[in-house]
ZAMARGU-4260 file (C-alpha; in steps of 0.2 Angstrom, whole numbers, plus 5000, padded with zeros to 4 digits):
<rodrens>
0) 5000/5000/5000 | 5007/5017/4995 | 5004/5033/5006 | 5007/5049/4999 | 5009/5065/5012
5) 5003/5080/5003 | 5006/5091/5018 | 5012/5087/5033 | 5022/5099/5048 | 5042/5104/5049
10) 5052/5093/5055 | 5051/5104/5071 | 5034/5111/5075 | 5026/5118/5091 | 5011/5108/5098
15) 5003/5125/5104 | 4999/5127/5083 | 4989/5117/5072 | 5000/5105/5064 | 4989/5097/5050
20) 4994/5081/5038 | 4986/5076/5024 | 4987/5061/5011 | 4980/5047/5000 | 4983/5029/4997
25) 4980/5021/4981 | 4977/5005/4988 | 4963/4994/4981 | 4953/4986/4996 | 4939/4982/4986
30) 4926/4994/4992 | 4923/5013/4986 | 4937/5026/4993 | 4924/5035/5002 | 4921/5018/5013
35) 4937/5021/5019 | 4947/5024/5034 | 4963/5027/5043 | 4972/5027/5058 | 4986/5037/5062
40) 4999/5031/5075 | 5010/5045/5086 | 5024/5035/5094 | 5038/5043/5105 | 5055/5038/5099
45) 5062/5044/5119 | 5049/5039/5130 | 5035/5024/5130 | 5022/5036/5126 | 5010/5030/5111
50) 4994/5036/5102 | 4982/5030/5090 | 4971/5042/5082 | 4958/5030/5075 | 4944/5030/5064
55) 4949/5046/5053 | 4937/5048/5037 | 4941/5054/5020 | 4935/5068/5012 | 4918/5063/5003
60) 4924/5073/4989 | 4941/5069/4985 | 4947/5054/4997 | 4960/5065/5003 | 4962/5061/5023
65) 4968/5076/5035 | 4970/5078/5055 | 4978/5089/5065 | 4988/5079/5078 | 4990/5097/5088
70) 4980/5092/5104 | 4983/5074/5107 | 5002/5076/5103 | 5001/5090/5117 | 4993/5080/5128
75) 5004/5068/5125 | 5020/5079/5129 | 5013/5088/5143 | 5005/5073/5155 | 5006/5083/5171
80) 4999/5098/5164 | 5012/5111/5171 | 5028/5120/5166 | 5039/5112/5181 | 5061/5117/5178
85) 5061/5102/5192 | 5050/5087/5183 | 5059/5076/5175 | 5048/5081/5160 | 5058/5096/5157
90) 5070/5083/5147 | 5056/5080/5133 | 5050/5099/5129 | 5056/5092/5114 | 5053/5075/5108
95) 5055/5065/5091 | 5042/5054/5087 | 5037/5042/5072 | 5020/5045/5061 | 5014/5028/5056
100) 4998/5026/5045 | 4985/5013/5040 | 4971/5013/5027 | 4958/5002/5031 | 4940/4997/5024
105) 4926/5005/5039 | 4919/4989/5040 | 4935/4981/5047 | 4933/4972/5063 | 4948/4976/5076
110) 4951/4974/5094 | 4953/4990/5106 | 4963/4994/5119 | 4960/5003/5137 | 4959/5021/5137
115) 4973/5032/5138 | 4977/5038/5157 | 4988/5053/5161 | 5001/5053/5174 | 4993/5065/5181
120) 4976/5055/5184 | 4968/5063/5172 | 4957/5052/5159 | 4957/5060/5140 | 4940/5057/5129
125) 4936/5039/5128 | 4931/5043/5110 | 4949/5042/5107 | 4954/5025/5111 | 4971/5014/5108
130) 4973/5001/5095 | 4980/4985/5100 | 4987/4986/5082 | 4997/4998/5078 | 4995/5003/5059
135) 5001/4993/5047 | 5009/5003/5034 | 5028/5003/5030 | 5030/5022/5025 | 5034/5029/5046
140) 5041/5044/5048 | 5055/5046/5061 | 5057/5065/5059 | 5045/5075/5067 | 5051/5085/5084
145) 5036/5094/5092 | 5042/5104/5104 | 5032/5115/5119 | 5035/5134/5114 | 5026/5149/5104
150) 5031/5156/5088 | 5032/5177/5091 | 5024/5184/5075 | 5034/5199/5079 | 5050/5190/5074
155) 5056/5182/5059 | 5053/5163/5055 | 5069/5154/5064 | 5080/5142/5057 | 5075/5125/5059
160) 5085/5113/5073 | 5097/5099/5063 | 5093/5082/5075 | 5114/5076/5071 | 5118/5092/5079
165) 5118/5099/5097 | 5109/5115/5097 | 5106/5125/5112 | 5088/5131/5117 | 5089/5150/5121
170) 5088/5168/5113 | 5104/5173/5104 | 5110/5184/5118 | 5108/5174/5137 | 5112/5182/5155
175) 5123/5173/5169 | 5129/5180/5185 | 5142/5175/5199 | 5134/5167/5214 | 5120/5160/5209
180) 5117/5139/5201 | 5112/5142/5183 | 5111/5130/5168 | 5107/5132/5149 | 5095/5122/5141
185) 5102/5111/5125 | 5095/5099/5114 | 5105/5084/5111 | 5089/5073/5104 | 5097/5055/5103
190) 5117/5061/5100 | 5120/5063/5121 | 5121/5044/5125 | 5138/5048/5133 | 5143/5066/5141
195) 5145/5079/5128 | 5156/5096/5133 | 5148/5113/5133 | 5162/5127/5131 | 5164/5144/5132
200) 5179/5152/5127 | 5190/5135/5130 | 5183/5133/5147 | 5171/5118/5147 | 5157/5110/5158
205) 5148/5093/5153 | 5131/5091/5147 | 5124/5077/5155 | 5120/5059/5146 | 5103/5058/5141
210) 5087/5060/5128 | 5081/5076/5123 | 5084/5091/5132 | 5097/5092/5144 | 5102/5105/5157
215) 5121/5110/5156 | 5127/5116/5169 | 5136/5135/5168 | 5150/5138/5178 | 5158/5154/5188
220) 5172/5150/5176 | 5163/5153/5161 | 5154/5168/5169 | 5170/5178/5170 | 5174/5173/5154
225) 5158/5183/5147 | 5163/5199/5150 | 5161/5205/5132 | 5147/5193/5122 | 5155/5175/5122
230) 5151/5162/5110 | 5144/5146/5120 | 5148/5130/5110 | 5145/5111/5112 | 5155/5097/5106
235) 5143/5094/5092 | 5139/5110/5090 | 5126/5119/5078 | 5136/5134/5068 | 5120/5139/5063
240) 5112/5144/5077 | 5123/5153/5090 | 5121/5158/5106 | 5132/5171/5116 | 5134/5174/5135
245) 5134/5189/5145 | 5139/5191/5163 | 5127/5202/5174 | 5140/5214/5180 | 5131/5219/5198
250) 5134/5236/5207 | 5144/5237/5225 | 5134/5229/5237 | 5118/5226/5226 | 5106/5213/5232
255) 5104/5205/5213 | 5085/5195/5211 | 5086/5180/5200 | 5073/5177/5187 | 5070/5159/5178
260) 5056/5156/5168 | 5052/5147/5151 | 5055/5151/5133 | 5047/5149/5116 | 5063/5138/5112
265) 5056/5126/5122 | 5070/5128/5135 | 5073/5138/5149 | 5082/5156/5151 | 5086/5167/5164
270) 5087/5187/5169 | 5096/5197/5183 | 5091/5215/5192 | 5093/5224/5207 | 5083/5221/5220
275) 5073/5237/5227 | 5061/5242/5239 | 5048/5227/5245 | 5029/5234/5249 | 5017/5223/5257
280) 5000/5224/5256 | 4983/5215/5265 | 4971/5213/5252 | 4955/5206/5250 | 4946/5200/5269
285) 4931/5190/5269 | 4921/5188/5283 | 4905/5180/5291 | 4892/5184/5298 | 4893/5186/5318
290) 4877/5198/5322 | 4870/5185/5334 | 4876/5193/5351 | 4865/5207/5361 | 4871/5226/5355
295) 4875/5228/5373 | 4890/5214/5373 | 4900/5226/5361 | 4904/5211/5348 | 4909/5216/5331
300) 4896/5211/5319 | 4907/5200/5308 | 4920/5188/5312 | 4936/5186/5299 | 4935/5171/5290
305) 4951/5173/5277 | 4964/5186/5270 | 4974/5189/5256 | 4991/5194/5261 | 5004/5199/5243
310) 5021/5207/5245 | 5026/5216/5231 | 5045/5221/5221 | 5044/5234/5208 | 5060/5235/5198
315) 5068/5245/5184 | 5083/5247/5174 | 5092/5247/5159 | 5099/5234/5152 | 5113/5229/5133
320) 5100/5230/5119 | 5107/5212/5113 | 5097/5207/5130 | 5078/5212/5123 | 5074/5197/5116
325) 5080/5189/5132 | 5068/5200/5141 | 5052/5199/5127 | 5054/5181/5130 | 5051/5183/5150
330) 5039/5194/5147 | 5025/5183/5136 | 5032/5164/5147 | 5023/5155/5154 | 5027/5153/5170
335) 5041/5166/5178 | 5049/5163/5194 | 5059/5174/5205 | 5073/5164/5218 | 5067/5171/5236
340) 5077/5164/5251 | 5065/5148/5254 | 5069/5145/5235 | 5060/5149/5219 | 5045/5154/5221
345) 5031/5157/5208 | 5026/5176/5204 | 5015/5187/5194 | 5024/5199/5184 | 5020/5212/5175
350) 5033/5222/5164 | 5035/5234/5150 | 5053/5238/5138 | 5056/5255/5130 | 5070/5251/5118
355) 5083/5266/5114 | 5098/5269/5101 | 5110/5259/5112 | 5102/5250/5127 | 5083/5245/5132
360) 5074/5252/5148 | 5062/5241/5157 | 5051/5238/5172 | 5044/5224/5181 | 5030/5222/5195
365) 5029/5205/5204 | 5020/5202/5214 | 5020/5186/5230 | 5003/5182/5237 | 4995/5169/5250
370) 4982/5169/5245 | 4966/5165/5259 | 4978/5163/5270 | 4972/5159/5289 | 4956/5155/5284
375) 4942/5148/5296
</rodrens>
């Protein structure tokens, strides 16, 4: 049987947009096209996670058959349903995963399998169901990577990743700073099944074994070595996509606030600011009813059931104009979170950037809450 793709994603896709494949089969199966059907198999080449789309029809008019694999593919990727820089999920932000199809006649009797259960507990539409089979036809495709980001329509189309090359995951310009654990985010696909060596200006940390996306680690090393934009590179590095580090050069006796948060390259980035003044505020107070007392007892009428406390940092400053797409990328993340002494810590931020001939003003509002705290 013969399957021809008329359209089909990049080889590197994000699964928050459509991502559509079409095709045809000129097999004869005895019965007329439009009695036809397919199933179309997602299957992760990293992990054991598997998918059957089945029962798709052909179009009535011209037996061409089309899906968009965005949602379950996403489901798929994102089990647990949360951007977490600790869950060992973070290693498949990117993962590759075969296409496998099967044309079929509708009247074909097959066995199915359970549903499909998340991680997470949580039970996708039973419509969708697995096959106990899994298609049939020799033409898979081992080249798709989606990968969990956002395509910015205010930037140009970016060059697509090469799978036989190690390319790191991150704006062009990234900032470290002295003092604090930091790592960069590169995508080593199936080449890391031994340590690989990340290196910036001959000085060289190791990119831990693994599938997908790893986390190398930067070191203070490296960091003084970035006081001018230095070129990071791997051992099998991709020329065509460089990235440059920059070291956050803090003030005398500044108190610097650490930002992490995710990217639309499917890895994870990080920015650097003074710290300035902390407000605290007591929000929202609920309360019940407790006008059940004699006026003469002198009770209040209400009784506090919960608060909302928030402490809030507003920050500003001006940073290299190589660093705004560093800070665009904060901006529309996510999740952002900012390191407090118990540890990160996720925050509301709100920011804006005024860019100028030479450098980029910006300001940032975060703000910490417990929210219904001590309630009764």
């Amino acid at each position: 049987m013969a399957i021809t793709f008329q359209k089909q994603p990049l080889n590197f896709f994000n699964v928050n947009e459509p991502a559509i494949f079409e095709w045809t089969s000129d097999a004869d199966l005895g019965v007329n096209v439009n009695d036809l059907v397919a199933d179309l198999e997602l299957k992760s080449l990293y992990t054991d996670r598997r998918y059957v789309i089945k029962n798709i029809l052909p179009n009535f008019g011209t037996g061409v058959f089309r899906v968009d694999i965005q949602r379950y593919i996403k489901s798929l990727m994102m089990d647990n349903f949360e951007y977490r820089f600790e869950s060992p999920n973070q290693a498949f932000t990117i993962e590759a995963f075969s296409i496998g199809v099967d044309v079929r006649p509708e009247n074909y009797i097959n066995t199915l399998g359970d549903a499909f259960v998340f991680d997470s507990g949580y039970v996708l539409d039973e419509t969708f169901i697995f096959a106990e089979f899994s298609p049939s036809d020799e033409l898979v495709n081992l080249g798709f990577f989606p990968q969990i980001g956002i395509s910015p329509l205010s930037e140009n189309v970016r060059l697509q990743k090469d799978p036989t090359k190690i390319t790191i995951l991150a704006p062009r310009y990234v900032e470290f700073a002295e003092g604090f654990n930091q790592t960069i985010s590169v995508f080593a696909g199936a080449l890391a099944t031994t340590s690989k060596v990340l290196s910036v200006e001959g000085i060289t940390s190791v990119i831990p074994a693994g599938l997908g996306v790893r986390l190398a680690p930067i070191t203070e090393e490296q960091i003084n070595a970035m006081y001018l934009p230095a070129l990071i590179t791997t051992s099998l590095n991709n020329g065509d996509i460089p990235v440059y580090g920059i070291s956050y050069k803090a003030s005398d006796c500044e108190d610097t606030l650490q930002f992490r948060f995710y990217t639309s390259y499917a890895g994870y980035s990080y920015f650097y600011t003074p710290k300035e003044a902390l407000t605290a505020a007591r929000n929202k107070t609920d309360a019940i009813n407790n006008d059940f007392y004699n006026q003469q007892e002198g009770r209040s009428t209400e009784v506090q059931r919960s608060v909302d406390y928030a402490e809030g940092l507003a920050l500003s400053g001006n940073k290299a104009l190589e660093l705004q797409d560093l800070f665009k990328e904060l901006l529309r993340s996510p999740k952002v979170e900012v390191l407090l002494p118990r540890g990160f810590t996720e925050c509301k931020v709100r920011g804006q950037m005024n860019v100028r001939k030479l450098d980029f003003e910006y300001s940032l509002n975060v703000d910490i809450s417990n929210v219904e705290q001590m309630g009764l």
